[in-house]
N, C-alpha and C positions, 0 to 999 in steps of 0.2 A: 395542415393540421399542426396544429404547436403542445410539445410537451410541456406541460404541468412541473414546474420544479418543486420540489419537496425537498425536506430536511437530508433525506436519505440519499441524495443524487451523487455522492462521494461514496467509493467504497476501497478499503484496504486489502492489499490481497499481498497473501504471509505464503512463499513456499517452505513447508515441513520437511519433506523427503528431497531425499538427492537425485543422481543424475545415473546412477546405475539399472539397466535393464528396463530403460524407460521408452516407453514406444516412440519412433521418429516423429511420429504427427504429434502424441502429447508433446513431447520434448520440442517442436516448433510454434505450438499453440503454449508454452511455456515463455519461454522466448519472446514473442509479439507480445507476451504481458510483461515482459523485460523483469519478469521474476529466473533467471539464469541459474542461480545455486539459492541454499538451504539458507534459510534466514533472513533474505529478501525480501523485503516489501514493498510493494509501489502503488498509486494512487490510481484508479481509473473510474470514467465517471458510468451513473449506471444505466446503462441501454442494453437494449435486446442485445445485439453483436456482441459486445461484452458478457451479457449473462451468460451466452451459448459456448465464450470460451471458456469459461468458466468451470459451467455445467463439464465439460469438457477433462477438463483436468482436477478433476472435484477432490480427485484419489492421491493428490497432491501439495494442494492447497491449501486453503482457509482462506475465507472473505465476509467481509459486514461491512457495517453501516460505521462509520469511522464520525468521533465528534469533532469540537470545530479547537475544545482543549488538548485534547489528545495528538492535534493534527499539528496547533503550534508547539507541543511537547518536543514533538517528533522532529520536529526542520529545527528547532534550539538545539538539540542533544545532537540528532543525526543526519541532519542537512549537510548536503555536500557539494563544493562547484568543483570543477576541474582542479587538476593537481593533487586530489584528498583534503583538501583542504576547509576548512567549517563554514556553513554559511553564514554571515553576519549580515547585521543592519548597516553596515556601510556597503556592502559591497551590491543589497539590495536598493540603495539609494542613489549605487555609480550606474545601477543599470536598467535597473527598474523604475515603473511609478510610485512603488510602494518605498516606504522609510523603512518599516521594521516590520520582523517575521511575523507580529503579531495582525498587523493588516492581509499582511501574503497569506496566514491562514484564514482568515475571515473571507478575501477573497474566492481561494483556491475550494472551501467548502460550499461557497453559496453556487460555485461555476462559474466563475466572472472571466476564470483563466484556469490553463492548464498547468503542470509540471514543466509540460516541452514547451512553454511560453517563456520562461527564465529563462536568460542567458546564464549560461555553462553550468546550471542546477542539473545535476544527474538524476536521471527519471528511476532513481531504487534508491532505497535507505538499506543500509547496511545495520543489522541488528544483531545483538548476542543470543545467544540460545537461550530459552526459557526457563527462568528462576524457580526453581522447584521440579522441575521435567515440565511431561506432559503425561498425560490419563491414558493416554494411550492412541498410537499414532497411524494404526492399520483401520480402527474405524472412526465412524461419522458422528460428527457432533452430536446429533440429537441421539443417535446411540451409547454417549459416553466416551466418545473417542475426541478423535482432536481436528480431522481434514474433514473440510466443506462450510458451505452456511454457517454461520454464528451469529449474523446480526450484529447488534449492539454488545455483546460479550467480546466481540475482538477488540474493545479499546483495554479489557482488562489482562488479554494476552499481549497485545503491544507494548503496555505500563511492563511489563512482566520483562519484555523482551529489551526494551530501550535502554 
């Protein structure tokens, strides 16, 4: 049976809240999304297994549909290899197939490759807190709050945050 790839097959997942009074299984189902603390975001592509962790930790998160501009915003501003250090179009050239960040986005959206395929590219971007706040961070997006589902509105929290 072969999946169907779509536009959507990338999804961004932003942890909102911290690390207090948080249940052991969320807090390891937090984890395996390698979202670890508050501001976090990492790339994962979208299948069942992942929705259910998702679904899972909903109460903490936020996730969508992440574009293919927003994606190469994201690895120029907040790409990172080992050491903290930024990730560039040379170092994507010394190790990679790709020359420059704007192919590794194009790639890493259509699913061609993963994040853990880079050499020494760390699987989170590191993000500042949201410019202007948030609407409100104990409820659910479609109620006017800020953790869960957002779709396509999470590239205008990312802009926000990056």
């Amino acid at each position: 049976m072969s999946q169907v790839k779509n536009e959507s097959d990338l999804l961004a997942v932003i942890r909102l809240k911290g690390q207090i009074n948080v249940n052991y299984k969320i807090q390891a189902t937090l984890d395996m999304l390698n979202v670890r603390r508050t501001n976090y975001m990492t790339l994962i592509p979208n299948t069942p297994t992942y929705l259910g962790m998702l679904k899972k930790a909903q109460n903490f998160i936020t996730w969508g549909e992440i574009s293919q501009d927003i994606l190469k915003h994201v690895l120029e501003k907040r790409g990172e290899i080992a050491g903290r250090k930024k990730l560039t179009n040379k170092h994507l050239k010394e190790h990679t197939e790709y020359s420059t960040i704007i192919e590794l986005s194009k790639a890493l959206h259509k699913g061609e490759v993963t994040i853990g395929d880079i050499p020494e590219l760390k699987k989170f971007f590191r993000l500042h807190p949201a410019r202007k706040g948030y609407r409100g961070i104990k409820k659910g997006f479609a109620e006017g709050g800020e953790v869960g589902y957002r779709g396509k509105a999470i590239n205008e929290l990312i802009v926000r945050m990056a």
